[in-house]
VEXGUTOR-600803 format. One record per residue (C-alpha): residue in one letter; x, y, z; residue number from 1. Coordinates in nm, 2 decimals. Example, Ala and Ser with C-alpha at 12.3 -4.5 7.8 and 13.67 -1.06 7.14 Angstrom:
<atoms>
('A' (1.23 -0.45 0.78) 1);
('S' (1.37 -0.11 0.71) 2);
</atoms>
This chain:
<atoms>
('X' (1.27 -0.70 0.74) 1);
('X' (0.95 -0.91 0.69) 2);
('X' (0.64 -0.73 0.56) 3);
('X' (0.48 -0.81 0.87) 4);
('X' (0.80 -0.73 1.14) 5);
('X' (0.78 -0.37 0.90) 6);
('X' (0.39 -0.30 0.98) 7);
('X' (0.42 -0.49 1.38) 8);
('X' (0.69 -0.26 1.43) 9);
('X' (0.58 0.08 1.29) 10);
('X' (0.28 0.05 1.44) 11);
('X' (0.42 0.00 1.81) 12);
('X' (0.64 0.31 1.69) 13);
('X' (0.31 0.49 1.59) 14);
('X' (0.14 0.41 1.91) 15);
('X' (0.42 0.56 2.09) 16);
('X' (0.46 0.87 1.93) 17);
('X' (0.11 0.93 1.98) 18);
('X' (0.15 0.87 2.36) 19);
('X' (0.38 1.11 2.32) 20);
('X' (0.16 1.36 2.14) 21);
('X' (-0.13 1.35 2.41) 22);
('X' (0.10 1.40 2.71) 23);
('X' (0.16 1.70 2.50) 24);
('X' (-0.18 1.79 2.50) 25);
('X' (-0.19 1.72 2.14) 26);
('X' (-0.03 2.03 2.09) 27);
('X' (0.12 2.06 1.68) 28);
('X' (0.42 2.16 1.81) 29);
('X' (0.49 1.88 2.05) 30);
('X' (0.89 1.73 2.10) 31);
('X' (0.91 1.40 2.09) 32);
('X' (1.16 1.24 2.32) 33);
('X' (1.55 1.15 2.18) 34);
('X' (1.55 0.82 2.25) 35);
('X' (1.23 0.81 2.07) 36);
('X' (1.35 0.99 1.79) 37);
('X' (1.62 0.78 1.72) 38);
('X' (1.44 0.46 1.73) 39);
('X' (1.20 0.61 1.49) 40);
('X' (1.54 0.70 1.27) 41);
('X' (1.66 0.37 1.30) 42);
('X' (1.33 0.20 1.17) 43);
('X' (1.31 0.49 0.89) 44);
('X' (1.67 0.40 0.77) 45);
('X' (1.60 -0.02 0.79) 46);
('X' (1.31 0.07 0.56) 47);
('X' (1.41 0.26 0.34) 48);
('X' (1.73 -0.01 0.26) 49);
('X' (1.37 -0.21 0.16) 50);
('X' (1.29 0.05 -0.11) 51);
('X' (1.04 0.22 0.14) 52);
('X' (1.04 0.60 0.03) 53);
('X' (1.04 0.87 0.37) 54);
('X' (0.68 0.91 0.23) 55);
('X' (0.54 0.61 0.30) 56);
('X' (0.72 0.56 0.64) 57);
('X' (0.65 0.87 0.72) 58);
('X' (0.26 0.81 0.67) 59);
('X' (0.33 0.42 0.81) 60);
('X' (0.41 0.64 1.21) 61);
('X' (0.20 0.94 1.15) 62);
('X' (0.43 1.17 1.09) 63);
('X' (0.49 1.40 0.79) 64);
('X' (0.75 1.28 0.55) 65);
('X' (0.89 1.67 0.61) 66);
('X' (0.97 1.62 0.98) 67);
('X' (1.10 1.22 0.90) 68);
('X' (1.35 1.37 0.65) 69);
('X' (1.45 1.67 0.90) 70);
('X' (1.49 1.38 1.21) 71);
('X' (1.68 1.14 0.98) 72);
('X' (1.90 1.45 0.82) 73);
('X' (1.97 1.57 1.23) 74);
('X' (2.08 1.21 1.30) 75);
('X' (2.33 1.19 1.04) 76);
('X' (2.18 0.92 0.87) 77);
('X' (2.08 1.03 0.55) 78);
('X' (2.23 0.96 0.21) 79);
('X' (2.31 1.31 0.10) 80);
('X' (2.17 1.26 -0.24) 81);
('X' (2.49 1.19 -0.45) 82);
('X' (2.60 0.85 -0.59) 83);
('X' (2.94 0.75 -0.74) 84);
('X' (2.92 0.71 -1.13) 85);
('X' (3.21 0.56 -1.33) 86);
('X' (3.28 0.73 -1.62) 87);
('X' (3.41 0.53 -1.91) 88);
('X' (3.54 0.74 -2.28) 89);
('X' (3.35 0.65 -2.58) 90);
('X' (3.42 0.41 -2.85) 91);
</atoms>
C-alpha cells in the first residue's frame, strides 16, 4: 500500500471507530461492530506485511496495540510467533 492509501485509509477507519465510540456514549468498554472489526483486521494485517508494527497501527486508529493484537489473534490472522529455520551441520 502507498504511504498515503495507508494514512487515507486508517484515518476513515479511525473516524469510524470513533463513531462507534460515541453511540456508545464514549463508554471504555464499548463493542465495536464485527464487520467493523474485521475491516480494521484486514487493514492491521496489509500493514503490517509493510513492516508496520501492531504498535503503530494500533496508535494510527486509536486503539491500543493490546486490543489490536487481541482482535487480530480472535480473527485468526496472526502469525503465531514461530518461523521455519533450516538447520544445516557444521563444517
Amino acid at each position: 500500500m502507498s504511504d498515503d492509501h495507508v494514512e487515507e485509509q486508517g484515518q476513515h477507519l479511525r473516524d469510524e471507530l470513533d463513531r462507534e465510540r460515541r453511540k456508545a456514549g464514549g463508554s471504555h468498554r464499548w463493542r465495536c461492530s464485527e464487520e467493523l472489526r474485521l475491516r480494521v483486521v484486514a487493514y492491521a494485517v496489509a500493514c503490517s506485511l509493510d513492516g508496520d508494527s501492531h504498535a503503530q497501527t494500533a496508535s494510527r486508529l486509536g486503539l491500543t496495540q493490546s486490543t489490536l493484537s487481541r482482535w487480530i489473534r480472535e480473527a485468526g490472522e496472526s502469525d503465531p510467533g514461530f518461523r521455519s529455520v533450516a538447520i544445516v551441520p557444521s563444517e
